[in-house]
N, CA, C, O and CB atoms as a CASP TS submission, in Angstrom:
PFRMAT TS
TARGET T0000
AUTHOR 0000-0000-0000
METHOD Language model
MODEL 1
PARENT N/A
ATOM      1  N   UNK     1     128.536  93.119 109.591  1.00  0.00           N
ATOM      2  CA  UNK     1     127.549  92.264 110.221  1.00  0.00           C
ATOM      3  C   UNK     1     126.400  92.071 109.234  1.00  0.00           C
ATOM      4  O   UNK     1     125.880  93.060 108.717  1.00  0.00           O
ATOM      5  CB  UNK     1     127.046  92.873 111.574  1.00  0.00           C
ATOM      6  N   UNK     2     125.944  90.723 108.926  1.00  0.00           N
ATOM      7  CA  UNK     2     125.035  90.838 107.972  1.00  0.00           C
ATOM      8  C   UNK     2     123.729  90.661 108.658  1.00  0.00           C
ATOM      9  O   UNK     2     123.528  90.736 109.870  1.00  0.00           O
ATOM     10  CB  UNK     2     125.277  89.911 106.878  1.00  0.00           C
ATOM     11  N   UNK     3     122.520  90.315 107.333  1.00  0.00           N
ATOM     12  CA  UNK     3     120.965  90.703 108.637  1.00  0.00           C
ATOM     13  C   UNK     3     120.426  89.567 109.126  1.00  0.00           C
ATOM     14  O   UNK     3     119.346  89.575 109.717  1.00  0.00           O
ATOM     15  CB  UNK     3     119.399  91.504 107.962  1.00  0.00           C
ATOM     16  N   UNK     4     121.175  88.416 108.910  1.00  0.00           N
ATOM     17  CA  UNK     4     120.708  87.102 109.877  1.00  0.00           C
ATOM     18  C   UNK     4     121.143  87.542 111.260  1.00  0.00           C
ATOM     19  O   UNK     4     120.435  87.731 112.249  1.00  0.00           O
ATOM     20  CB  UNK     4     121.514  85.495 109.465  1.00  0.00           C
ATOM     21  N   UNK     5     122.755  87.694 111.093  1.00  0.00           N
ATOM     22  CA  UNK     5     123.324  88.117 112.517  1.00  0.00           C
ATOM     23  C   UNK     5     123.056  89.276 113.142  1.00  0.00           C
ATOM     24  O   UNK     5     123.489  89.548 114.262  1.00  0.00           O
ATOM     25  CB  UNK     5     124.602  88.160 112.538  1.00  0.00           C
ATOM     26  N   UNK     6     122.297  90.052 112.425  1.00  0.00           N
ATOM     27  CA  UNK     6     121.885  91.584 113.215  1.00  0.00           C
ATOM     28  C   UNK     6     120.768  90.740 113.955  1.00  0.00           C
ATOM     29  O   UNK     6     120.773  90.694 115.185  1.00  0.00           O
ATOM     30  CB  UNK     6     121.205  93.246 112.063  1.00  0.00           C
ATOM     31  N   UNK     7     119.980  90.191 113.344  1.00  0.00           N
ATOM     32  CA  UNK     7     118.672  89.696 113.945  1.00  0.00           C
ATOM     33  C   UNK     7     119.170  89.003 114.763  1.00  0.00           C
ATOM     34  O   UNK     7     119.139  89.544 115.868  1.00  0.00           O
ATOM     35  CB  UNK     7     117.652  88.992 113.172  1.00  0.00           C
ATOM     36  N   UNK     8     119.762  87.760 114.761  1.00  0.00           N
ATOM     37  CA  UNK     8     120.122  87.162 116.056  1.00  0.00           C
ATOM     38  C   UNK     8     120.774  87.617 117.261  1.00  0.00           C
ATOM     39  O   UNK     8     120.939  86.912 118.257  1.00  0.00           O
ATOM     40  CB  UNK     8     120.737  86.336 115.817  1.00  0.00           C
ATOM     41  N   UNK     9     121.331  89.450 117.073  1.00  0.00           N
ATOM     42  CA  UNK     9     121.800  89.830 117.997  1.00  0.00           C
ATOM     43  C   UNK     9     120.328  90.357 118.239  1.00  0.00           C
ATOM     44  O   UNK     9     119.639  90.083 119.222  1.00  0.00           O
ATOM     45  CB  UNK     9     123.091  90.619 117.920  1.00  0.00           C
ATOM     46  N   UNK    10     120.100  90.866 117.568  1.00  0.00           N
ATOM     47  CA  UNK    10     118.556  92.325 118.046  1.00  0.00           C
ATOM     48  C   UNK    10     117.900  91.501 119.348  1.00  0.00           C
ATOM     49  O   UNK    10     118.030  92.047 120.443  1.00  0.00           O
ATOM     50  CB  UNK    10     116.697  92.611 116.315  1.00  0.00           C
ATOM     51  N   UNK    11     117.323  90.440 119.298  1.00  0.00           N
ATOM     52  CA  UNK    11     116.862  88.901 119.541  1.00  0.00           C
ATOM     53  C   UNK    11     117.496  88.672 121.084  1.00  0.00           C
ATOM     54  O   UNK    11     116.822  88.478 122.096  1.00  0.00           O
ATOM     55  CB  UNK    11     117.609  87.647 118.213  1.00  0.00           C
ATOM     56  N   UNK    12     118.624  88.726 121.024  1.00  0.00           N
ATOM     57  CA  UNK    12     119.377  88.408 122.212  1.00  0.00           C
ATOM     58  C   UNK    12     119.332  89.812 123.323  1.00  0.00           C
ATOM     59  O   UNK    12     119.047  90.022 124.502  1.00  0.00           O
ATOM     60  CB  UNK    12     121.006  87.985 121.678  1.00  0.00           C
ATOM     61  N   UNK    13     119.737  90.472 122.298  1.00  0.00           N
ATOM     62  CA  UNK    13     119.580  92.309 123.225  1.00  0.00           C
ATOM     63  C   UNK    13     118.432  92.094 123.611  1.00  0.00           C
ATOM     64  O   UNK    13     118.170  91.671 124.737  1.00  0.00           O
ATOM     65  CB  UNK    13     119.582  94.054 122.295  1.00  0.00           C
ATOM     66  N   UNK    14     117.433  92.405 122.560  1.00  0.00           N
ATOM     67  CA  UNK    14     116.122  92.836 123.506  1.00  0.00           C
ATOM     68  C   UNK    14     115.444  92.202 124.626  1.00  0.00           C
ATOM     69  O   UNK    14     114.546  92.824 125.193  1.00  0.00           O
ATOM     70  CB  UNK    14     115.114  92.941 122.783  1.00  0.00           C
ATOM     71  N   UNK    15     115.878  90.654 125.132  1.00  0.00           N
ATOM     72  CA  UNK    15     115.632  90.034 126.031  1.00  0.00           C
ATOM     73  C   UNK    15     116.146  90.950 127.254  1.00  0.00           C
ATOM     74  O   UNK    15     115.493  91.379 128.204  1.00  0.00           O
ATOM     75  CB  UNK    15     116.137  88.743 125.826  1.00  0.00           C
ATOM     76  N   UNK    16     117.710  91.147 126.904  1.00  0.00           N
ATOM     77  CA  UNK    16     118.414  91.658 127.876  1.00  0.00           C
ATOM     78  C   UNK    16     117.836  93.357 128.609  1.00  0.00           C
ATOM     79  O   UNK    16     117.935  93.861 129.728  1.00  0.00           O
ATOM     80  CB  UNK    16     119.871  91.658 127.163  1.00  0.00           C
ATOM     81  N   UNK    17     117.131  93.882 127.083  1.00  0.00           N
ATOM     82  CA  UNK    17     116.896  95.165 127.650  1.00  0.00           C
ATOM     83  C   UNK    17     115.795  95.274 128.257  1.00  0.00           C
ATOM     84  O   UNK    17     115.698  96.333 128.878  1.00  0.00           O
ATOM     85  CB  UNK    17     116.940  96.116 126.836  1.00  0.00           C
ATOM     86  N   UNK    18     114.422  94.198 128.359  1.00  0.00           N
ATOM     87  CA  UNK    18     113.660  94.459 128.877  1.00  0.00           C
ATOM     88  C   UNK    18     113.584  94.095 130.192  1.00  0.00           C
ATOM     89  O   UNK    18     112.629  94.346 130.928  1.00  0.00           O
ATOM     90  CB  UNK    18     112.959  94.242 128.288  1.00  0.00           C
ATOM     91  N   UNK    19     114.620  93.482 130.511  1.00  0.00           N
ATOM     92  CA  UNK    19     114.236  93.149 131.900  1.00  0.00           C
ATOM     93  C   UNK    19     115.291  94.137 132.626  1.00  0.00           C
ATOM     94  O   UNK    19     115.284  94.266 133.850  1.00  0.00           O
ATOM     95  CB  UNK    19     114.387  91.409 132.313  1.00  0.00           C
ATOM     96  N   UNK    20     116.156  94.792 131.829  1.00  0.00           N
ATOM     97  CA  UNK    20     117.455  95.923 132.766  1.00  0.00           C
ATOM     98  C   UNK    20     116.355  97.224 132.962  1.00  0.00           C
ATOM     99  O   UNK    20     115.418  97.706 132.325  1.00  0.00           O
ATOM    100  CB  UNK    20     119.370  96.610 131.483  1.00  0.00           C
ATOM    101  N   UNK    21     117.151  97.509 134.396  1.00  0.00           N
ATOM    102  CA  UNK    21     116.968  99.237 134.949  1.00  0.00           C
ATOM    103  C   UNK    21     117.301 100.144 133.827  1.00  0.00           C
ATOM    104  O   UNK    21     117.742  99.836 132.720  1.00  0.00           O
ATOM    105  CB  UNK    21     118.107  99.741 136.302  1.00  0.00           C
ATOM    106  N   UNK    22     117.005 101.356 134.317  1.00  0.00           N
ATOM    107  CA  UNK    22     117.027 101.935 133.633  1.00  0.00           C
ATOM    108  C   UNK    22     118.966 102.587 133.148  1.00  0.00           C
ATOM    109  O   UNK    22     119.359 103.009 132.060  1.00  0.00           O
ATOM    110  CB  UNK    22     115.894 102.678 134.152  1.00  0.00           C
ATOM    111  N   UNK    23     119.554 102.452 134.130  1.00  0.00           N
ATOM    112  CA  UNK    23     120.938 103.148 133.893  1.00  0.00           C
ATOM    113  C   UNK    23     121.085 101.835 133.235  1.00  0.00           C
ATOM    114  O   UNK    23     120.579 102.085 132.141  1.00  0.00           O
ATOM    115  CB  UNK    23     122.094 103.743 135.232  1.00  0.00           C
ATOM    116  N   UNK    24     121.417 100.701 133.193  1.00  0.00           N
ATOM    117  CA  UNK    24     121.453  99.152 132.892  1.00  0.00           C
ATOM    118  C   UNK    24     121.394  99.543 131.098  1.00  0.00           C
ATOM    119  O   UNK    24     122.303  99.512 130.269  1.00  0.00           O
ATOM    120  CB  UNK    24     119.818  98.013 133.737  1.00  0.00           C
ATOM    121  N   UNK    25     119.845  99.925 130.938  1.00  0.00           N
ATOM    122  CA  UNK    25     119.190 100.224 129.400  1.00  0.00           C
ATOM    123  C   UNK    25     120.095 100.950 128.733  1.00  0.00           C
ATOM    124  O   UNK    25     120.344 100.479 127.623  1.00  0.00           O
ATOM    125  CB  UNK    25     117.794 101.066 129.322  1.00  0.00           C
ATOM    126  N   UNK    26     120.991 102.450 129.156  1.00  0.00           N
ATOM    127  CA  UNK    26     121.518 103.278 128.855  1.00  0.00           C
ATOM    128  C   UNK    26     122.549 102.553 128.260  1.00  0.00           C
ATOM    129  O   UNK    26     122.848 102.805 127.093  1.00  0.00           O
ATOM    130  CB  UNK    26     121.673 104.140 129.725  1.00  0.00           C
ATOM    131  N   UNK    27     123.300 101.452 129.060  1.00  0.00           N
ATOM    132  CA  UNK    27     124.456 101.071 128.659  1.00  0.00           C
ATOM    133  C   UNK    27     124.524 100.017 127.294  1.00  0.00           C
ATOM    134  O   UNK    27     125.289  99.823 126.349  1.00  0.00           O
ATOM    135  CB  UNK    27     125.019 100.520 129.865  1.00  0.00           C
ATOM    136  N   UNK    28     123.251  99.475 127.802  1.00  0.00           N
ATOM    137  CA  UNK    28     122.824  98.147 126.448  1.00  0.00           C
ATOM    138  C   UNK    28     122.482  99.219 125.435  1.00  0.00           C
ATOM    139  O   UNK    28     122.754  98.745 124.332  1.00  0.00           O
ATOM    140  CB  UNK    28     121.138  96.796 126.759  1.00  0.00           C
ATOM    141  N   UNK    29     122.057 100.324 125.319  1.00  0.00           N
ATOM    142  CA  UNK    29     122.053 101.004 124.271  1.00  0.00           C
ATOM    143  C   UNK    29     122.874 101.672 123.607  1.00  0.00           C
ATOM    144  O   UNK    29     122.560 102.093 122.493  1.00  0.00           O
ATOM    145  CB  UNK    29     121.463 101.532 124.362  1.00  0.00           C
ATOM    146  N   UNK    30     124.172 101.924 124.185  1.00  0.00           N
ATOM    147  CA  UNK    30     125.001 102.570 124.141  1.00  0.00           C
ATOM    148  C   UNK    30     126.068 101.331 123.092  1.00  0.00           C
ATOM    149  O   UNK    30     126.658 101.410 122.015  1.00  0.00           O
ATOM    150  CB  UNK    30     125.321 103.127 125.684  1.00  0.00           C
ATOM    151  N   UNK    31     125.818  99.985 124.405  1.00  0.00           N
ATOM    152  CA  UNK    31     126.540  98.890 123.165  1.00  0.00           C
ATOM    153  C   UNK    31     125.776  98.754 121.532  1.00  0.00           C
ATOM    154  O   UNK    31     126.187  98.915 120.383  1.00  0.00           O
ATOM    155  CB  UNK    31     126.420  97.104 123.888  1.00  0.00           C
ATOM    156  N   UNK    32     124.743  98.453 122.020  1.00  0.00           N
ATOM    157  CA  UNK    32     123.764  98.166 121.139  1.00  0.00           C
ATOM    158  C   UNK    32     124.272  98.866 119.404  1.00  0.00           C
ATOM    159  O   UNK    32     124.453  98.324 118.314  1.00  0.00           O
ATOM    160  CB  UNK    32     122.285  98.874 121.890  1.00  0.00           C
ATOM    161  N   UNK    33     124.357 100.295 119.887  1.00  0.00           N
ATOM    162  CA  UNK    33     124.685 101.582 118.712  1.00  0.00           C
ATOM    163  C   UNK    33     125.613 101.291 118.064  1.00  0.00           C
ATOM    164  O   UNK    33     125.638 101.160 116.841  1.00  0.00           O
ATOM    165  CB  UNK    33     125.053 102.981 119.148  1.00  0.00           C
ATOM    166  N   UNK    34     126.509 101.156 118.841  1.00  0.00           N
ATOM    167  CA  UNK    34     127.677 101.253 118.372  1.00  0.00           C
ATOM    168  C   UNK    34     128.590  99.713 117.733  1.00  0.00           C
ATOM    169  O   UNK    34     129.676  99.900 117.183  1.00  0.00           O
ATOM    170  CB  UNK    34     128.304 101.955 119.552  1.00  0.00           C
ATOM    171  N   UNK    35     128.070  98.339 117.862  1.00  0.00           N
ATOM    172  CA  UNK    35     127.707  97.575 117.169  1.00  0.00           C
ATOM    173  C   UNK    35     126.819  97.423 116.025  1.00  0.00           C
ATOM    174  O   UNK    35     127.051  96.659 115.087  1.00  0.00           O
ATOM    175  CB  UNK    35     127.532  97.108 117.757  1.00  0.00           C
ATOM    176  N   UNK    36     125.744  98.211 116.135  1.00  0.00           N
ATOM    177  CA  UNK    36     124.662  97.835 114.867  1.00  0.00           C
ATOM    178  C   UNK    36     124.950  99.048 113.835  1.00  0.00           C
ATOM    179  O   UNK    36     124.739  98.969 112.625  1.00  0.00           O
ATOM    180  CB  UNK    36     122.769  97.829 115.406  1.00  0.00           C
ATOM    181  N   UNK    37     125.546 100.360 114.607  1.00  0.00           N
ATOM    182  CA  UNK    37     125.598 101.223 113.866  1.00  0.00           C
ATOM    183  C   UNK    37     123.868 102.636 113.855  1.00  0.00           C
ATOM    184  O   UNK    37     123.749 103.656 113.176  1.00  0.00           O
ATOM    185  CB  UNK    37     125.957 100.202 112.537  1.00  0.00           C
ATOM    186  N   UNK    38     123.143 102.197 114.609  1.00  0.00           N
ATOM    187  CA  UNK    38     121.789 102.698 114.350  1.00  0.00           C
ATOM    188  C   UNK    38     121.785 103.819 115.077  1.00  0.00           C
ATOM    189  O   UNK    38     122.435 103.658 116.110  1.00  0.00           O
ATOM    190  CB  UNK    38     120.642 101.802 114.692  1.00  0.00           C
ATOM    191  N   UNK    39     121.211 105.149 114.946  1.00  0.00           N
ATOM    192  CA  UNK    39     121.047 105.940 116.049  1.00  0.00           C
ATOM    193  C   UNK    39     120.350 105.364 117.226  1.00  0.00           C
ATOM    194  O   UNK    39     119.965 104.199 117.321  1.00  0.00           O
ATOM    195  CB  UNK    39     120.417 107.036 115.662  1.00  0.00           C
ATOM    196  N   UNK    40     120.187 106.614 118.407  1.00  0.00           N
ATOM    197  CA  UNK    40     120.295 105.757 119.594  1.00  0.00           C
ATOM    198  C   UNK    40     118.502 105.874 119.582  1.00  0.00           C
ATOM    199  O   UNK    40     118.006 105.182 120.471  1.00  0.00           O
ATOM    200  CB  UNK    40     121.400 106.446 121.165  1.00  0.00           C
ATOM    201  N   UNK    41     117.419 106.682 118.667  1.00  0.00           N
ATOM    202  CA  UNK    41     116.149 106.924 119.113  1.00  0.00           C
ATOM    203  C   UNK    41     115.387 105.827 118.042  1.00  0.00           C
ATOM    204  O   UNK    41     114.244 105.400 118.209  1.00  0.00           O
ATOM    205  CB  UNK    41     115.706 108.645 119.026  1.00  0.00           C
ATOM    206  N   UNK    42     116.504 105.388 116.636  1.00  0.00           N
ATOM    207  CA  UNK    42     115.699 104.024 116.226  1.00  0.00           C
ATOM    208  C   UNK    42     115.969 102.754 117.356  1.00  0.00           C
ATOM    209  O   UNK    42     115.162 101.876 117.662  1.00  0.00           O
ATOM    210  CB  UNK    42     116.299 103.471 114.572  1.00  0.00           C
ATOM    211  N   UNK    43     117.067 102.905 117.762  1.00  0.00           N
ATOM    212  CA  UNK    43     117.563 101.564 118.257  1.00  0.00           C
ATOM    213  C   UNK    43     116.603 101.816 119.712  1.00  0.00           C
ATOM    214  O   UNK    43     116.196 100.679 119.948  1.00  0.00           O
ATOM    215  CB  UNK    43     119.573 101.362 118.428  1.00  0.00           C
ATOM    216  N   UNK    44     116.259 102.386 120.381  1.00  0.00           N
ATOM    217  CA  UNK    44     114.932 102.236 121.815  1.00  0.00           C
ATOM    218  C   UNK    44     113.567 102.136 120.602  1.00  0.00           C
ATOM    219  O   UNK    44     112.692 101.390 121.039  1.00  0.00           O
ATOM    220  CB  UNK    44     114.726 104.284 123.326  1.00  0.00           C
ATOM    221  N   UNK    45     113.263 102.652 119.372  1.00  0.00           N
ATOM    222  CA  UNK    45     111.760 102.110 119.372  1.00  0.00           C
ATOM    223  C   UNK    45     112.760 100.221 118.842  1.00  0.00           C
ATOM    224  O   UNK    45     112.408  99.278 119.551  1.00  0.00           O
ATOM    225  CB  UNK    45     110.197 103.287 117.687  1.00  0.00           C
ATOM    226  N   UNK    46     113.478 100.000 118.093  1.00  0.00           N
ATOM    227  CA  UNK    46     113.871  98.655 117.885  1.00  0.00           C
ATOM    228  C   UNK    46     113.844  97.848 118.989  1.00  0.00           C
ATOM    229  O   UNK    46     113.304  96.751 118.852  1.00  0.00           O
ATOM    230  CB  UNK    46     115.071  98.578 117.376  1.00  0.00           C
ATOM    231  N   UNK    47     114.330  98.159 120.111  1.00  0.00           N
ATOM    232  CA  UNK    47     114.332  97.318 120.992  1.00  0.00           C
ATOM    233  C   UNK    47     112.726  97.313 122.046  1.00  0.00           C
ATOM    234  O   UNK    47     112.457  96.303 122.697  1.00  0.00           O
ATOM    235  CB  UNK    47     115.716  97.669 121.709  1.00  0.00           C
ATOM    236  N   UNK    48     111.995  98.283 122.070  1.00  0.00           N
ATOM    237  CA  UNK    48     111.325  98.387 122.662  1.00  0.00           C
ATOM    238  C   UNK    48     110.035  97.285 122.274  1.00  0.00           C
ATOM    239  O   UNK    48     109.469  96.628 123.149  1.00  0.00           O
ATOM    240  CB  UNK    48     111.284  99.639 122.699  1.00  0.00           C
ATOM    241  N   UNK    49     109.689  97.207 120.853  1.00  0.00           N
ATOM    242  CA  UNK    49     108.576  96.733 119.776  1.00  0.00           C
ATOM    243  C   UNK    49     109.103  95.265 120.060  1.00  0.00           C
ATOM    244  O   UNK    49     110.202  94.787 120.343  1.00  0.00           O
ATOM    245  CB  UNK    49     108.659  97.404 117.913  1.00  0.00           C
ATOM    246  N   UNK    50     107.548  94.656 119.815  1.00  0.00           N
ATOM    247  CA  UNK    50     107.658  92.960 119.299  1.00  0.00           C
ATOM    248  C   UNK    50     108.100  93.117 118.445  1.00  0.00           C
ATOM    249  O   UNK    50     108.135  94.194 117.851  1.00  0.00           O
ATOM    250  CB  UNK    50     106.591  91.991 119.020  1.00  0.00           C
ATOM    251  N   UNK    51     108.877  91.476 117.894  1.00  0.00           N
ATOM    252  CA  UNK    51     109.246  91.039 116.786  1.00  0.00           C
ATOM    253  C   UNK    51     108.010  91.158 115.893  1.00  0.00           C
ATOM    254  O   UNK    51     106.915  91.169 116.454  1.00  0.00           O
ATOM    255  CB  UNK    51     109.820  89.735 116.929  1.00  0.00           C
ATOM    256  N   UNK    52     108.063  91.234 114.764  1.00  0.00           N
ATOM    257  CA  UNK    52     106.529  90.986 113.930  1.00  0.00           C
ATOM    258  C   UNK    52     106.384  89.110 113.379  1.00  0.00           C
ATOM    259  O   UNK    52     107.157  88.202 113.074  1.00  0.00           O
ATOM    260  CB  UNK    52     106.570  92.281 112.098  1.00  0.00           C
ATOM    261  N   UNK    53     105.011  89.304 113.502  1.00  0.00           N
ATOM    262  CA  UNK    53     105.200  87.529 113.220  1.00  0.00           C
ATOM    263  C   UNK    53     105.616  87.556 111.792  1.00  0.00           C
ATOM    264  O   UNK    53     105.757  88.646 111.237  1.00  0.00           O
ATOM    265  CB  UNK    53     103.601  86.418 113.398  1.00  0.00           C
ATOM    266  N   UNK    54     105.873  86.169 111.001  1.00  0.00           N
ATOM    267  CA  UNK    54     105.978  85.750 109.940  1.00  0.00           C
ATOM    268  C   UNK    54     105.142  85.925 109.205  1.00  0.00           C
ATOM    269  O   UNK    54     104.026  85.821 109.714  1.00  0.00           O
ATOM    270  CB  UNK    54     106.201  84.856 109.929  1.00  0.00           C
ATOM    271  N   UNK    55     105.181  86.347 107.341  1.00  0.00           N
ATOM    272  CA  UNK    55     104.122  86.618 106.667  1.00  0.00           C
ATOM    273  C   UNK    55     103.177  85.475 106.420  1.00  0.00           C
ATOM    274  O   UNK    55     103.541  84.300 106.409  1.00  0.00           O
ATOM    275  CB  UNK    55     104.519  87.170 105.563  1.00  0.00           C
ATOM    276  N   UNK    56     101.780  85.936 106.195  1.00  0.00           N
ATOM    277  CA  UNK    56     101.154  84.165 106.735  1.00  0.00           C
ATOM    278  C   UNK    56     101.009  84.465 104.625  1.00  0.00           C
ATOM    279  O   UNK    56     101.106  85.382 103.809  1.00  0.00           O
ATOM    280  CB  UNK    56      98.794  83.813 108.441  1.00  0.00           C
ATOM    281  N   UNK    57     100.763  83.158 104.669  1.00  0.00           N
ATOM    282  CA  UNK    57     100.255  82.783 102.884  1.00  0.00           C
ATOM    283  C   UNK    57      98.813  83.292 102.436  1.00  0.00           C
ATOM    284  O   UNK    57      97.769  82.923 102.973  1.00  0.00           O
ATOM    285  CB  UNK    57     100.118  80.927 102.579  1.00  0.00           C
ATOM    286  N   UNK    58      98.913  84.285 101.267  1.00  0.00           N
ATOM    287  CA  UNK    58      98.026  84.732 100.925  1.00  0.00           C
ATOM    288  C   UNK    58      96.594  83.948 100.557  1.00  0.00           C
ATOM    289  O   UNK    58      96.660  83.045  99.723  1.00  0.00           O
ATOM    290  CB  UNK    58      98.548  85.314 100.152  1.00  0.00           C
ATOM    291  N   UNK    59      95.630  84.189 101.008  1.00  0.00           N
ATOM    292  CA  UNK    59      94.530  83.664  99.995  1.00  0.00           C
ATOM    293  C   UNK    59      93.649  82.663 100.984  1.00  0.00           C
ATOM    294  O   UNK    59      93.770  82.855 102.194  1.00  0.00           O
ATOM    295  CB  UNK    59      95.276  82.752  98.513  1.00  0.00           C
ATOM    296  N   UNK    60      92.983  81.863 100.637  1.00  0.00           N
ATOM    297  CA  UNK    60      92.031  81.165 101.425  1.00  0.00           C
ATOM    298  C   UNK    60      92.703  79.907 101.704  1.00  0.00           C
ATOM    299  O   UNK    60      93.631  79.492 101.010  1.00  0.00           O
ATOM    300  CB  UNK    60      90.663  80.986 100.750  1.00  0.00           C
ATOM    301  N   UNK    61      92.144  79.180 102.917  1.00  0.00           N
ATOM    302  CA  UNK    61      92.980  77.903 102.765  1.00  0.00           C
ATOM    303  C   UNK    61      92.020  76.701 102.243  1.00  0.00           C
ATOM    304  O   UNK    61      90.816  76.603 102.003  1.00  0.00           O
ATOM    305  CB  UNK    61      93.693  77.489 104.260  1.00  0.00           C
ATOM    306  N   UNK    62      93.214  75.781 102.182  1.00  0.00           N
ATOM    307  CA  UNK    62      92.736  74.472 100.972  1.00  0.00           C
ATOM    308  C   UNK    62      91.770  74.187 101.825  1.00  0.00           C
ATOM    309  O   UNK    62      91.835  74.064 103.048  1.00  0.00           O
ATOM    310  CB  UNK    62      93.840  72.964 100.482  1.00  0.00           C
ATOM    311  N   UNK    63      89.990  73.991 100.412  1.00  0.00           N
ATOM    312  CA  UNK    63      89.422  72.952 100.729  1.00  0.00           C
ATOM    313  C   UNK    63      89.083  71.638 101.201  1.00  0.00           C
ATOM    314  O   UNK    63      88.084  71.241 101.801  1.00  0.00           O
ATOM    315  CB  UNK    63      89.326  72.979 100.423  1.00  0.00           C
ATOM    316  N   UNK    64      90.195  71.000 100.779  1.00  0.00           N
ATOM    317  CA  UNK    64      90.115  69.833 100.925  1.00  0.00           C
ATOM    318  C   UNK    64      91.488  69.004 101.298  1.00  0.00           C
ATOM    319  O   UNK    64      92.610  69.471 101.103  1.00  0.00           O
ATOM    320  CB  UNK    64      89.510  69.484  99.832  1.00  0.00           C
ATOM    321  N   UNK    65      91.246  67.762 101.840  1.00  0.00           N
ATOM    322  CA  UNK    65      92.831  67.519 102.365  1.00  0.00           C
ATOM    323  C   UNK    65      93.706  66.564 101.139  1.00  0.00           C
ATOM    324  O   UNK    65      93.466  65.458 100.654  1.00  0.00           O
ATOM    325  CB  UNK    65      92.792  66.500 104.084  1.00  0.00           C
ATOM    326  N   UNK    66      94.584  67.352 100.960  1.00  0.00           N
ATOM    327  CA  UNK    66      95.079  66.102  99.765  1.00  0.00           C
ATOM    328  C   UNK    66      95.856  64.800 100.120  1.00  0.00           C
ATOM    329  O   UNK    66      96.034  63.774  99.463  1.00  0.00           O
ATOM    330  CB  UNK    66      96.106  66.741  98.705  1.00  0.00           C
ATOM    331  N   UNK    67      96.286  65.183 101.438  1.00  0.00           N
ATOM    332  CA  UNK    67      96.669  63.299 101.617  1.00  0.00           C
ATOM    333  C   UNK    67      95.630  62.380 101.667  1.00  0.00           C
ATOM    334  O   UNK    67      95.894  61.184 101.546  1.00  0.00           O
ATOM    335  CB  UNK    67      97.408  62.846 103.037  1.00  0.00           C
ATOM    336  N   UNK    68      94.325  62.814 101.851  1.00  0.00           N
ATOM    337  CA  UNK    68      93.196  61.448 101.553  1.00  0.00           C
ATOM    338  C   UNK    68      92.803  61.953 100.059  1.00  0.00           C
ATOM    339  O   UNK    68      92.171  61.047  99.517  1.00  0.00           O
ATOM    340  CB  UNK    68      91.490  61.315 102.835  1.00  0.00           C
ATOM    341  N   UNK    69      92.897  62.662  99.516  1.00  0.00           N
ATOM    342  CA  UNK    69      91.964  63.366  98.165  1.00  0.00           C
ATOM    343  C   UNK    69      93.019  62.408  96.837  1.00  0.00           C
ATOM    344  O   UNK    69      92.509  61.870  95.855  1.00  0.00           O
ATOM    345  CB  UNK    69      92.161  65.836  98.028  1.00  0.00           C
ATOM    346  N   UNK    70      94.523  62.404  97.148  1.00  0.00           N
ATOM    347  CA  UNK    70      95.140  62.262  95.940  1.00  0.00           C
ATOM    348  C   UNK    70      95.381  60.372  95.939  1.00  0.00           C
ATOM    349  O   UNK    70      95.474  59.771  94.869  1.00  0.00           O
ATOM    350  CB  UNK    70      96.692  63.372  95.913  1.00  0.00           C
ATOM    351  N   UNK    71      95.443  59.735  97.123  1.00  0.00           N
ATOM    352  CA  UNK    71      94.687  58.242  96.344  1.00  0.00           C
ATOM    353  C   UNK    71      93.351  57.774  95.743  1.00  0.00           C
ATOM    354  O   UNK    71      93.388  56.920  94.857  1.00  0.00           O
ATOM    355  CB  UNK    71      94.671  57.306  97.183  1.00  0.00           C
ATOM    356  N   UNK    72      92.405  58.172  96.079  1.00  0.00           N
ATOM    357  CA  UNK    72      91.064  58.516  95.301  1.00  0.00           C
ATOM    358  C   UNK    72      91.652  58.549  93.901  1.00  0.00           C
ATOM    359  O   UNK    72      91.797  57.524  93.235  1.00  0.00           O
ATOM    360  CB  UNK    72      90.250  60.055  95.760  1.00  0.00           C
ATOM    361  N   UNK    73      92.076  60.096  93.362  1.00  0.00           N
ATOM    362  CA  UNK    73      92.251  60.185  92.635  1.00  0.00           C
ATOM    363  C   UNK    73      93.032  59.491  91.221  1.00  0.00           C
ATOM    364  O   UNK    73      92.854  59.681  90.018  1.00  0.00           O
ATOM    365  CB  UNK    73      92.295  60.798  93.098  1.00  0.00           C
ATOM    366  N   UNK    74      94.065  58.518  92.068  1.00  0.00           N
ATOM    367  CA  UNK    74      94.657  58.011  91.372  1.00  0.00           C
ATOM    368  C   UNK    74      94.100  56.708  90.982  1.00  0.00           C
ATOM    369  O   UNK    74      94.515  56.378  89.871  1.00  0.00           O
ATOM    370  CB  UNK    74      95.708  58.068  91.802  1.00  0.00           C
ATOM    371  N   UNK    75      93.418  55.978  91.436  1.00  0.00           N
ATOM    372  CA  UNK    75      92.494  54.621  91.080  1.00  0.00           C
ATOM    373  C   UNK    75      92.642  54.841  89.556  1.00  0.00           C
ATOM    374  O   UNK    75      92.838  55.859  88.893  1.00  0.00           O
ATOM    375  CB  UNK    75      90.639  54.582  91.702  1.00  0.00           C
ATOM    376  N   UNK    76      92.448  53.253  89.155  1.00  0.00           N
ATOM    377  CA  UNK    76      92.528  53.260  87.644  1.00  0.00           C
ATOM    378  C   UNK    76      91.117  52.418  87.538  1.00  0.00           C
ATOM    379  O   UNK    76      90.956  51.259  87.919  1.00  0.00           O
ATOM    380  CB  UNK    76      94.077  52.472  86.875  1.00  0.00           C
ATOM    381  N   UNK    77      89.960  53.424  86.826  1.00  0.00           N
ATOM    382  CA  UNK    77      88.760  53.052  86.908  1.00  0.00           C
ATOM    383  C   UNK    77      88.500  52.171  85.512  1.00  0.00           C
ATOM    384  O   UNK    77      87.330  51.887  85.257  1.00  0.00           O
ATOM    385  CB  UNK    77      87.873  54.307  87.151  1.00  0.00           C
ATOM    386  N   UNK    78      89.480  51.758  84.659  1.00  0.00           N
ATOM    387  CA  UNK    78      89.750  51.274  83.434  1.00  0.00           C
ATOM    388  C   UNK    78      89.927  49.916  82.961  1.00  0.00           C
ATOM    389  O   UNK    78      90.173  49.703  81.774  1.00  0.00           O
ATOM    390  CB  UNK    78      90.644  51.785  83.158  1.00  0.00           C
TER
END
């Protein structure tokens, strides 16, 4: 199983596990393991935790907007 498809399962499980009982949880964990391969005390904090968001882009954001900035720029003042 590679880690697009782990994620798209993790994704699908954890919907499923948060809304199951508790004997319910036992069993989705039990699948869970033994598909992903993980012990059973990573795979409850895995399923338990948000996803983490996406890394945002380092650094400050642009000054200025370049879809009005770069026709300006291009004028031929000549």
């Amino acid at each position: 199983m590679g880690q697009n498809e782990r994620k798209a399962y993790l994704e699908a499980i954890r919907e499923r596990y948060k809304k199951a009982s508790k004997s319910e949880k036992s069993a989705i964990l039990d699948e869970f393991c033994a598909v992903c391969g993980y012990h059973r005390k990573y795979a409850i904090r895995v399923l338990s935790t948000r996803p983490k968001p996406p890394p945002r882009k380092p650094g400050r954001k642009p000054r200025y907007d370049h879809q009005k900035l770069l026709p300006v720029l291009k004028l031929d003042f000549g």
